[in-house]
C-alpha positions as CSV (number, residue, x, y, z in Angstrom):
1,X,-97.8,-19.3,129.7
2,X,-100.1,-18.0,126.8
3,X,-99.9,-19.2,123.4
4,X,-98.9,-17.4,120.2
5,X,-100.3,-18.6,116.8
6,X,-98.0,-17.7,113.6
7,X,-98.8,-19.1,110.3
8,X,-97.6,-18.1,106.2
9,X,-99.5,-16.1,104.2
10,X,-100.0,-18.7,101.5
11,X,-103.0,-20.1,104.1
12,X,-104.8,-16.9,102.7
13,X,-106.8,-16.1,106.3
14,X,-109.0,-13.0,105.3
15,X,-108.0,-10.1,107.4
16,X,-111.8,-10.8,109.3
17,X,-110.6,-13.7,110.8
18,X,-107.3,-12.6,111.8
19,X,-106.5,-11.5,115.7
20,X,-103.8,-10.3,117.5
21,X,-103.2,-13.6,118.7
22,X,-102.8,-14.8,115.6
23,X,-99.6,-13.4,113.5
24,X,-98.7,-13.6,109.9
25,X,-95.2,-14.0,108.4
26,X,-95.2,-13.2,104.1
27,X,-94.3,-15.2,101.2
28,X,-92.8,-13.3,98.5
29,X,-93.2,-13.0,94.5
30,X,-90.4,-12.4,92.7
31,X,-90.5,-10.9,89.2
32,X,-86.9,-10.3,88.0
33,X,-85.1,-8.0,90.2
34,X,-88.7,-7.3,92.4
35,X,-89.3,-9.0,94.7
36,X,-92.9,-8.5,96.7
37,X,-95.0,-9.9,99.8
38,X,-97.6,-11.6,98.4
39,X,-100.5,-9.5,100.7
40,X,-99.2,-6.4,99.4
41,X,-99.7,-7.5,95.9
42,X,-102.6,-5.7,93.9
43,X,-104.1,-9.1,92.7
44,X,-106.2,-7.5,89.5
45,X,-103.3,-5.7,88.0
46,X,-101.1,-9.0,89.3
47,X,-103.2,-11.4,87.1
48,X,-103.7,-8.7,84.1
49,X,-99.7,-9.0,83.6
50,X,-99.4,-13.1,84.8
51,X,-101.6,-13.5,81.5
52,X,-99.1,-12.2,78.9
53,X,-95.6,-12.6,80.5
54,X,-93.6,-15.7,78.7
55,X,-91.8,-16.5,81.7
56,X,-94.0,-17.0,85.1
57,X,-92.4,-15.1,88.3
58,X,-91.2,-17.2,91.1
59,X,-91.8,-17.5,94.8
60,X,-90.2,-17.4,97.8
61,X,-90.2,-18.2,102.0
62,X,-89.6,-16.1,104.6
63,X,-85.7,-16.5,105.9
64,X,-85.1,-18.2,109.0
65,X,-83.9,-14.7,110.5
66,X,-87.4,-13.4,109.7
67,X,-88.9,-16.4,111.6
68,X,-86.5,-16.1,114.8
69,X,-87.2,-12.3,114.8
70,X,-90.8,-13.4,114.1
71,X,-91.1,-16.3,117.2
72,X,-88.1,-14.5,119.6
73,X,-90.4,-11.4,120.4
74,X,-93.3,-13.8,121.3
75,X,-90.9,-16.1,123.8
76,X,-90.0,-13.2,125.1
77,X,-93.5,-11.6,125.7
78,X,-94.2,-15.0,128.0
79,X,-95.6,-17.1,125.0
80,X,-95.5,-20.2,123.9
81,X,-95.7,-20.4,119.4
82,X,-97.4,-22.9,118.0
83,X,-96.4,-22.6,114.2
84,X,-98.5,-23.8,111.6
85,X,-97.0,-23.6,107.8
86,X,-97.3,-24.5,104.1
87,X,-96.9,-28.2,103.3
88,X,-92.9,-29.0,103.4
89,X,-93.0,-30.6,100.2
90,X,-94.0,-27.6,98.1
91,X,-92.3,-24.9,100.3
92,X,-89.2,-24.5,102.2
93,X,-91.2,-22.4,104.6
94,X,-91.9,-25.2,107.2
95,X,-87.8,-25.9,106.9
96,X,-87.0,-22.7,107.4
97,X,-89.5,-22.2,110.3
98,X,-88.0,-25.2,112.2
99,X,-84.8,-23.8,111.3
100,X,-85.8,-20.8,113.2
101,X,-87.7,-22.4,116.2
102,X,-84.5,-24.6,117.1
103,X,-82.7,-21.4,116.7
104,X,-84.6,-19.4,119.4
105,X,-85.0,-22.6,121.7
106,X,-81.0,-22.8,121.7
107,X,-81.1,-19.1,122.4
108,X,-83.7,-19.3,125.0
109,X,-83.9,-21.8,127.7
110,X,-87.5,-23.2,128.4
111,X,-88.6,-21.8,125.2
112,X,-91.6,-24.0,123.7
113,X,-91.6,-23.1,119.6
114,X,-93.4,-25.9,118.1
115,X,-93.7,-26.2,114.0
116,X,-96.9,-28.2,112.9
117,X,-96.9,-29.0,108.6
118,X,-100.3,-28.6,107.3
119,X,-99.5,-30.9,104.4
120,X,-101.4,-28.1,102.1
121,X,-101.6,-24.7,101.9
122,X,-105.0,-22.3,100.9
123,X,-107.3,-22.3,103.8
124,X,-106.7,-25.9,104.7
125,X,-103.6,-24.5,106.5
126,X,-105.5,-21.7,107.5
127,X,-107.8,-23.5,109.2
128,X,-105.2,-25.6,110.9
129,X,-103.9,-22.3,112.7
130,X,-107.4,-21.2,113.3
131,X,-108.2,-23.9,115.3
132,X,-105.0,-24.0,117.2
133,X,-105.7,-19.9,117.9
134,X,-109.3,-21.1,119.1
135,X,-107.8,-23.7,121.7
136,X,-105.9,-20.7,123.1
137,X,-108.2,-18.7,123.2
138,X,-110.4,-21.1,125.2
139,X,-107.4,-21.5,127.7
140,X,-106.1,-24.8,126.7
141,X,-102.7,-26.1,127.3
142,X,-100.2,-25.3,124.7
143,X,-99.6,-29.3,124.1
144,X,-103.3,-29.2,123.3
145,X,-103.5,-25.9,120.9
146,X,-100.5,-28.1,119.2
147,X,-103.0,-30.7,118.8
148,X,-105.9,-28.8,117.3
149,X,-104.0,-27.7,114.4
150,X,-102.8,-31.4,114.0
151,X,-106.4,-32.7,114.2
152,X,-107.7,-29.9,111.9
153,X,-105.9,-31.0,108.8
154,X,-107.5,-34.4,108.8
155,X,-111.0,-33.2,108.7
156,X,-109.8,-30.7,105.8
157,X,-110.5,-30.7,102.0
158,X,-109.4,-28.3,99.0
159,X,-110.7,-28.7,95.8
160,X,-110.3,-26.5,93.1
161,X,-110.4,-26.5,89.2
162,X,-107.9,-24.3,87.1
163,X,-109.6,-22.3,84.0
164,X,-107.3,-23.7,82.3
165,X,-103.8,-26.0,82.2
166,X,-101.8,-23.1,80.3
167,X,-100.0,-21.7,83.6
168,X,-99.7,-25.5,84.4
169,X,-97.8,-26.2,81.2
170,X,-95.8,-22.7,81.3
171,X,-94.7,-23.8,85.2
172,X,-93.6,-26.8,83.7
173,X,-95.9,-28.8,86.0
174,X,-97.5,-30.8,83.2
175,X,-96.3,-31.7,79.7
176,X,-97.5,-29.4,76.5
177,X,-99.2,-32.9,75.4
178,X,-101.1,-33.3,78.3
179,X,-102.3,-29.4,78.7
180,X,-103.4,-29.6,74.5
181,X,-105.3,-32.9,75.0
182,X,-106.8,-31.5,77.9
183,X,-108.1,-28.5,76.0
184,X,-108.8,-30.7,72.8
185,X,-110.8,-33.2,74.8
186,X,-112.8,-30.3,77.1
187,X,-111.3,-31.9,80.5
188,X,-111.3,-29.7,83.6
189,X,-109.1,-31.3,86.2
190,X,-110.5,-31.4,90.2
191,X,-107.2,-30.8,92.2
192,X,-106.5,-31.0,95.6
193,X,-103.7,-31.4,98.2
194,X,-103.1,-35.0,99.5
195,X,-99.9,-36.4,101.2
196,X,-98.7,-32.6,101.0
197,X,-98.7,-32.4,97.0
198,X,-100.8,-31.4,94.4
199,X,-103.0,-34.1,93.2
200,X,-106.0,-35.2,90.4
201,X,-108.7,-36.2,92.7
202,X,-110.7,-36.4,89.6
203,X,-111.0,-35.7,86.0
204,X,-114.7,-34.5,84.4
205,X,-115.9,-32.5,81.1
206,X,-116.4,-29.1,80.9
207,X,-115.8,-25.9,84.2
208,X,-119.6,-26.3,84.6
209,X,-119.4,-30.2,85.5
210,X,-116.3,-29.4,87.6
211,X,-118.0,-27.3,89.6
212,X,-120.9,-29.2,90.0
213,X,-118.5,-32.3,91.3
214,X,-117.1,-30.2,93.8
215,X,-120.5,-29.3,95.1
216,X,-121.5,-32.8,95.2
217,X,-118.2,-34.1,97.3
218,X,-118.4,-31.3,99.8
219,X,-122.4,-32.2,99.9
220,X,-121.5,-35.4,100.9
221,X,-118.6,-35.0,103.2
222,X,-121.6,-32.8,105.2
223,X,-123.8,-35.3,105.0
224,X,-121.2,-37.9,106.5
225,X,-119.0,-35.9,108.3
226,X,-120.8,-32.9,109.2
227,X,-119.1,-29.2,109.1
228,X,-117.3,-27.2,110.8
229,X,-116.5,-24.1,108.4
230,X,-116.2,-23.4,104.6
231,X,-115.2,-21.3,101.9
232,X,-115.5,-20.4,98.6
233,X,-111.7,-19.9,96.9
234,X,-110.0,-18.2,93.9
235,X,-107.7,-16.8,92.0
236,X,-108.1,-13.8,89.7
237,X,-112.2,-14.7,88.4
238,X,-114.2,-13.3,91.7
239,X,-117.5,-13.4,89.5
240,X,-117.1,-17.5,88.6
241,X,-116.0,-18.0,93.0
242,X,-119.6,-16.1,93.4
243,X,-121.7,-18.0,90.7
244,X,-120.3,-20.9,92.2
245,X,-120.6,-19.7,95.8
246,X,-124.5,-18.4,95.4
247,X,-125.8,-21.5,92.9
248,X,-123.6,-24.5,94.3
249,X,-122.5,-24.1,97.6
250,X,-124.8,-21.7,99.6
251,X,-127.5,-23.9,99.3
252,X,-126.0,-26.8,101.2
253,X,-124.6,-24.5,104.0
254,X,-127.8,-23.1,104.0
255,X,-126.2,-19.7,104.6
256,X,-123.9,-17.5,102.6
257,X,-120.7,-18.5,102.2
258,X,-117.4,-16.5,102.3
259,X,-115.9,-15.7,99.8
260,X,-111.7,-15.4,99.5
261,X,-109.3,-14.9,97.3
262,X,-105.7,-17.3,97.4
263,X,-102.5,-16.1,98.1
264,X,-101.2,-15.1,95.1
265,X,-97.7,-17.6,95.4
266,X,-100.5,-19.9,94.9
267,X,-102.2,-18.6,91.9
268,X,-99.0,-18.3,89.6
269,X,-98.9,-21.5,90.0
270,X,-102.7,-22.4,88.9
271,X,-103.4,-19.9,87.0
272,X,-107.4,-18.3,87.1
273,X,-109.4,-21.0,89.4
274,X,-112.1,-21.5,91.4
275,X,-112.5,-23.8,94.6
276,X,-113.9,-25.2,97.9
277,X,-111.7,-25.7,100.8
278,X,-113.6,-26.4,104.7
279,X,-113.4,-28.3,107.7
280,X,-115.5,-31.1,108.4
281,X,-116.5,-32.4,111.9
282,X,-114.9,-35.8,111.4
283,X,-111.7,-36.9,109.9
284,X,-112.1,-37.1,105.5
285,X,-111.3,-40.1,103.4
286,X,-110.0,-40.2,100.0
């Protein structure tokens, strides 16, 4: 049997690293009565009106009829899926996904539909389902390609600071106290996902220091832990992702860095950030 890879859009894979083995299924936006796929979304003009709307937009996962039409075709085409999706406890993709795989394994006897959660979403889950589409294609066993996504998350990182705590605050994912002392006191929050949630991993003054902590973590998770892959992430300011990329992070890699933007269900969310996600060669500790 050959093995299928399907993963969300929120894992934000550049269309460069994408392959026909490896198949995307859309979040949505919804603004209103519109509702739109995320990678269809023109992310300038996107970000222009996210600035001055009261109200942020929402977002959505993909049914579970999408996902059996999505893994039913690939069953029947003689593959096994290996499914790789957006951490559980901020999406109801991965529910809705093994919704959908037990729906097609009921349908189909023998069908193998297996549902990994990354625990995080950004290119830490995109590099999850790259690694189990890099198992396949080096002919392992579908038990195996399950594995290399499930191994991939450990040795994963994604920090990121937000411009600002204003889309935070307006999401209602911090208190209006917090975001003003934040901005009163110059505090740029590192974020990251751990245990499949949005977390501090650590609290510094000023954009410029944030970025510089970044830098120095990921130097020192390569130092330690060698690496694997890397890139440079953001949401709506490209020119701060390349400062960043070309002054901070290049240098360590020793090579230049890729640069991509986040999936935009994301970046409602977090408003205009910048941030590192890669994949080390041993497991990460917090």
């Amino acid at each position: 049997m050959d093995v299928c890879v399907v993963t969300d859009s929120v894992a934000s894979i550049p269309a460069s690293r994408l392959s026909d083995r490896l198949q995307v299924v859309d979040m949505f936006v919804n603004d209103g009565n519109r509702s739109e796929a995320d990678r269809s979304i023109d992310l300038t003009e996107f970000y222009r009106r996210l600035a001055d709307m009261k109200h942020l937009p929402t977002s959505s996962q993909p049914s579970v009829e999408t996902l059996v039409s999505t893994f039913q075709p690939a069953v029947e085409r003689g593959c096994d899926v290996v499914a790789v999706f957006m951490s559980k406890k901020m999406s109801g993709s991965w529910e809705a996904a093994r919704m959908a795989a037990e729906i097609v394994r009921e349908r189909m006897s023998g069908a193998r539909v297996e549902v990994v959660d990354s625990d995080a979403a950004t290119m830490q889950e995109g590099f999850a389902a790259l690694a189990a589409v890099r198992a396949a294609d080096a002919g392992e066993p579908f038990e195996r390609c399950v594995q290399a996504a499930a191994e991939t998350i450990r040795r994963t990182r994604f920090l990121f600071t937000p411009h600002t705590l204003e889309y935070m605050r307006r999401g209602g994912r911090i208190g209006s106290a917090s975001a003003l002392l934040a901005q009163v006191l110059q505090i740029s929050p590192i974020l990251c996902f751990k245990d499949g949630n949005t977390a501090v991993f650590s609290k510094v003054r000023t954009q410029r220091r944030a970025l510089s902590e970044m830098a120095r973590v990921f130097g020192d998770d390569v130092r330690e832990r060698g690496l694997r892959d890397v890139v440079v992430h953001y949401i709506s300011d490209f020119s701060a992702a390349e400062t960043f990329a070309r002054e901070f992070i290049d240098p360590i890699v020793g090579s230049t860095v890729e640069i991509v933007p986040v999936s935009p269900v994301v970046g409602l969310h977090a408003g205009p950030a910048v941030g590192i996600t890669y994949e080390a060669e041993r497991d990460v500790r917090w």
